[in-house]
N, C-alpha and C positions, 0 to 999 in steps of 0.2 A: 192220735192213734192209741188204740186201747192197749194197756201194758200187758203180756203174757207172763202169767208167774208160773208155769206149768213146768219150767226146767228146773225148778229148785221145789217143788211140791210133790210129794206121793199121791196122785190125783185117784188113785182108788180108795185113798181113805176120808175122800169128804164125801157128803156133807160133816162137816165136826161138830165138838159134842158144845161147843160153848153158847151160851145163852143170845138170844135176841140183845143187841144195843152194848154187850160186850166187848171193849177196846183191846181186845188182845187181839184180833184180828187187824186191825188198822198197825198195830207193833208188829205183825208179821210181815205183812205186806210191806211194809216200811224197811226191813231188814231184807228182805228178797229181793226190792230195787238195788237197796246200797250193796249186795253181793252181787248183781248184775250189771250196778258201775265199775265197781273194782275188777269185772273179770275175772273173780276168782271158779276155780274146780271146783266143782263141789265136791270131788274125789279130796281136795287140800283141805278142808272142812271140818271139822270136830265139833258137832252141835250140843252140848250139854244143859241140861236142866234136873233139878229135883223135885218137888210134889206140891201141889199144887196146879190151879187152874190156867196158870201160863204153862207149867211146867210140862203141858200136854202138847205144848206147839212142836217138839223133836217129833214128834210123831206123825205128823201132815209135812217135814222137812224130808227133801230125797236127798241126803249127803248123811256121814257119818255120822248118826246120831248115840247120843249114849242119856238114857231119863234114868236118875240115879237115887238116891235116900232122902227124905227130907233134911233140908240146909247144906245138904253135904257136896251139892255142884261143884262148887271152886274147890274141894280138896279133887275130886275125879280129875277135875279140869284141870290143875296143876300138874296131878300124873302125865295127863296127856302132852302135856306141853313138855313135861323135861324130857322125857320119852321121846319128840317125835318137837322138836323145837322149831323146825320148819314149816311147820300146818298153822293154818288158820283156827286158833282155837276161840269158842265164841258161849259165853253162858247165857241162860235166859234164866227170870225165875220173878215170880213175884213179890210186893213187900215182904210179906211175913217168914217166905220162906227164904228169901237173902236179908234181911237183915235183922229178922228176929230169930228162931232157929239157927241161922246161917250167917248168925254176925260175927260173931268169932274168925268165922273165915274168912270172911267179908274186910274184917280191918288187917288182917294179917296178909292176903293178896295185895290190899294196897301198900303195906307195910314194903314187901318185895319185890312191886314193882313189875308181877312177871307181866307177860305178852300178853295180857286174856283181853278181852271184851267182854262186858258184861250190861247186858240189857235189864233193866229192872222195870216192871209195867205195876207201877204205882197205883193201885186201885183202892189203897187206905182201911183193908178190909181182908179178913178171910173168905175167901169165893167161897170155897169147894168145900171148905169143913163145918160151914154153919153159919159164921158170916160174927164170927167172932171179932172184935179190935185187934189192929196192929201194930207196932210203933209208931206208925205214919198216922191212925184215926186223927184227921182235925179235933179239938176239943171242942164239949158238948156234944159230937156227931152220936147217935144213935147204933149201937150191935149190939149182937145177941146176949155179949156178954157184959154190956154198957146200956142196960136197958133205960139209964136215968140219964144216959148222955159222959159221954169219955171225960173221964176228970184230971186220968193220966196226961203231962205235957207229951205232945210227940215231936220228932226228931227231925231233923231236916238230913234228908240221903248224901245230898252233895256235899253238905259242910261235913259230913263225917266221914265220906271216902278222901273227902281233901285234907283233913285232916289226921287222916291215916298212913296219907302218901301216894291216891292214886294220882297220874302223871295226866290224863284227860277227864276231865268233868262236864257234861252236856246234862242239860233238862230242856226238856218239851212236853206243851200235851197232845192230845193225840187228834187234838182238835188241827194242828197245822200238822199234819202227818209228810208233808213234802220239808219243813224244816226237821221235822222228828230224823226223816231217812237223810240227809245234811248230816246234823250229828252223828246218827250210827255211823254213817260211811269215814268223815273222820277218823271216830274212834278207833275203826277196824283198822285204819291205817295205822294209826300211830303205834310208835312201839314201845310197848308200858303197859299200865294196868289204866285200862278203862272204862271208867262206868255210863252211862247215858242213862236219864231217868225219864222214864216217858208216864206221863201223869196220867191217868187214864180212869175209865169207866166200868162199875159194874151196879147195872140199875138195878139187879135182883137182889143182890144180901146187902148193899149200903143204901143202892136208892129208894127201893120201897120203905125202907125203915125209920127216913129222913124227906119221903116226903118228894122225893125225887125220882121216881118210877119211869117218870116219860123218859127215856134213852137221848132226846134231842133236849129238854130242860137241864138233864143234870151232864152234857155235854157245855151246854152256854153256864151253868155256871160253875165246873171245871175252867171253861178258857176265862172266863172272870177272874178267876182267883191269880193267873199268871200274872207275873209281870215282866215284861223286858228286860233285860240287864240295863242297857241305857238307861231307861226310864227307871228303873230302881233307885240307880245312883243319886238321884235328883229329890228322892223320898224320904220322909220321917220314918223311924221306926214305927212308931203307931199306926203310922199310913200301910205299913208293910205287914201289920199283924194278920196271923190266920187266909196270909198270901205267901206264894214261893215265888223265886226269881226264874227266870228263861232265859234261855241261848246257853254259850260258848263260857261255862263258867271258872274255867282254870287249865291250862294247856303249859307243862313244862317239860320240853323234848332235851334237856339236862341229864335227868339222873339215868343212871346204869341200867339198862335191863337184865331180871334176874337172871332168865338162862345163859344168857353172854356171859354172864360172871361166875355162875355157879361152873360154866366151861371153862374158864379160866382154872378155876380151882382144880378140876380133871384132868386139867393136862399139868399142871403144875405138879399133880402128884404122882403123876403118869410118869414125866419127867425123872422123877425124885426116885419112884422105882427102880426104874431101866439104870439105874447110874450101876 
């Protein structure tokens, strides 16, 4: 039966603006299942993003949406959570703009652990501003501003949110979009700070430039480059070069969440007042 995503979409603003063979559509779609498993309100809902070409998907969302500064998502989105600690609060944003712009905040959410969700749709590349490199460019890959091929190392997502302190870690690409929406829904659940990296496509600023234009080529060798957790474990480093790992990469329902505690503190001073 064909899925209806029509209760979580503003159906008067499509068609949208994003290019032919672009995976941020396949990341929406995959997020509007996992809000339709968990049953949530979209009225419970806090959809935040900042700039860039994911950053436009609040905008085709019909629940609380807030499209905020470049990088600066997760401080809005902190707002909303201590404010209103009850709602589902949920970021989206792409490379460049969560974790280059937007890294600072990026390790310092994981750092505290709060309730967020945060979807990152890995495209390895500046969509929307030119098609610039971003932490994530594979090396040698080709942009605008790496006309001779990235020389810069780039950064693995999940080793640095884990690294940081986030409590759920998932990767997929957008190639298995029914394990992709698994993890999102997960991470909605859990309560912490969670990242999901969803690997993903754009054939007009990285593919054309690398050679990989066709939308279904540089889809196959995106899911090329994955590797299974399982199956990783079993590999050489060399084997694993210039590949990332997939699945369920780190999950610790242990530590504190921040607004619980930051509440503890409130009442504790509340307390201390009133004496």
């Amino acid at each position: 039966m064909t899925f209806n995503y029509d209760e979580y979409v503003r159906t008067e603003t499509i068609p949208h603006m994003w290019c032919p063979g672009c995976g941020i559509g396949i990341v929406m779609k995959s997020i509007i299942r996992a809000f339709t498993a968990l049953k949530w309100d979209k009225n419970d809902i806090a959809f935040v993003s900042g700039i860039g070409c994911t950053s436009r998907m609040p905008g085709y969302m019909d629940m609380n949406t807030l499209h905020t500064t470049h990088g600066r998502a997760l401080a809005f989105a902190t707002g909303i959570k201590l404010a209103h600690p009850e709602k589902h609060v949920v970021v989206v944003g792409g490379d460049g703009d969560a974790t280059a712009i937007g890294g600072n905040h990026l390790i310092h959410a994981a750092r505290r652990n709060i309730d967020i969700t945060l979807i990152i749709n890995d495209n390895a590349i500046y969509g929307m501003t030119g098609g610039q490199y971003s932490p994530t460019t594979p090396p040698h890959m080709i942009a605008s501003t790496a006309p001779y091929g990235m020389v810069e190392p780039n950064f693995d997502i999940a080793k640095l949110v884990m690294g940081a302190g986030a409590t759920y870690v998932a990767r997929e690409t957008i190639s298995k979009g029914i394990m992709l929406e698994k993890y999102i829904k997960t991470g909605l659940a859990h309560k912490g700070f969670s990242v999901i990296v969803a690997e993903s496509t754009c054939p007009i600023q990285f593919g054309r430039r690398n050679r990989l234009a066709d939308p279904v080529e540089l889809m196959h060798w995106l899911k090329n480059r994955g590797v299974p957790k399982t199956k990783a474990a079993g590999m050489a480093p060399e084997e694993l070069q210039d590949r990332f790992v997939t699945g369920e990469l780190f999950r610790d329902d242990s530590r504190p969440e921040f607004t619980e505690v930051y509440q503890q503190v409130i009442d504790a001073a509340m307390k201390k007042e009133n004496k």
